[in-house]
N, C-alpha and C positions, 0 to 999 in steps of 0.2 A: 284632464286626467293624464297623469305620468305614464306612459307604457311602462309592462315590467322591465329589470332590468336580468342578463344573466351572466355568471362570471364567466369570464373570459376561459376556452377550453383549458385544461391542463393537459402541459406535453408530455408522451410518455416520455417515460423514464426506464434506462438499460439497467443492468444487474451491478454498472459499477457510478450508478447514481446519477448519470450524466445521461445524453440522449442514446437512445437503441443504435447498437454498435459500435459503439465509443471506445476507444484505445483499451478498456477491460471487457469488453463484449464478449461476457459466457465466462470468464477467469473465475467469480467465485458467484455462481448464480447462488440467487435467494441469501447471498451475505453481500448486501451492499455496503455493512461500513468494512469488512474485508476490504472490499474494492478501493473502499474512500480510504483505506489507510495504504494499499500499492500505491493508487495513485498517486497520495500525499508525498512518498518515499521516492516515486518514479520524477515527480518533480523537482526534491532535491537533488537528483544524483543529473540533473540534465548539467547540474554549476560540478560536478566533479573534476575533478584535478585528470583523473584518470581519460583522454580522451575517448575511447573507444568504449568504456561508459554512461561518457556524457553524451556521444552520438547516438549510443541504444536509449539511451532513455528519450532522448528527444526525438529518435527515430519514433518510437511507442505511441510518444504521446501526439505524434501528426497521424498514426495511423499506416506508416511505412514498416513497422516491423512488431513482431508480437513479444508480450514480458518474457513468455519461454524460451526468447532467443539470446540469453545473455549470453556475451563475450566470455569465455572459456575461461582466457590470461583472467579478467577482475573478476571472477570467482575464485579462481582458487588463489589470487594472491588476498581476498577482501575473506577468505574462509580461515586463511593462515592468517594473519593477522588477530582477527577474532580468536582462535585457539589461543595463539600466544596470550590476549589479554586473559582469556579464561582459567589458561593454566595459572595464569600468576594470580589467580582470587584463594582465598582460604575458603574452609569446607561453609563455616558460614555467609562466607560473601558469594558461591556459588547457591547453595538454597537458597538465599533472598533472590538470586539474578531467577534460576527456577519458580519460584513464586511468581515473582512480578511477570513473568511469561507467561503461566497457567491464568493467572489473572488476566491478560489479556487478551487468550487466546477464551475465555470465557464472556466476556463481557462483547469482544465482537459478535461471537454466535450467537449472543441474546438481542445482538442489532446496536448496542453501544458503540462510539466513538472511539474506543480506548486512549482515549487524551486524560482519561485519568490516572492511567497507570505507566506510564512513559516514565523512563528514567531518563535523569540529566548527565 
């Protein structure tokens, strides 16, 4: 006779989908694809051009510094920049940019990926 068999335990799991207290521990509790999408975005910005960007994010992601500690300078140069592109949209290409936000800021909080709603 076969003994039964039983699956192997499951590891908990933190609020940013990875193990309890992981680089987003507590940042968007109970919205883990929230998390899964800083995360995603905290890994692109480790390859920034910008260094003191790339060191916070990679600082994050070892667990040496929290999301809420971004560099002042690539804020408000990465906020000015964004305005500039914003200003230059016409009234319809801002409500689409609005739209596709709302839509994503909808779809995470029902636990979605929002990989469907990313613009190129």
């Amino acid at each position: 006779m076969t003994p039964p068999t039983s699956s192997p335990p499951t590891p908990p799991v933190g609020p940013d989908g990875g193990p309890p207290g992981g680089p987003l521990a507590g940042f968007a509790p109970g919205h883990p694809a929230v998390a899964r999408v800083v995360l995603d975005g905290l890994q692109r910005l480790t390859t920034s051009p910008d260094p003191d960007l790339s060191r916070w994010a990679t600082d994050v992601l070892a667990g040496r510094a929290s999301v809420r500690d971004v560099p002042g300078g690539s804020v408000g140069a990465a906020a000015e920049a964004a305005a500039q592109r914003l200003a230059a949209l016409d009234d319809d290409q801002r409500a689409a940019l609005a739209e596709r936000g709302r839509a994503l800021a909808e779809d995470l909080l029902r636990g979605g990926s929002g990989r469907g709603t990313r613009h190129g």
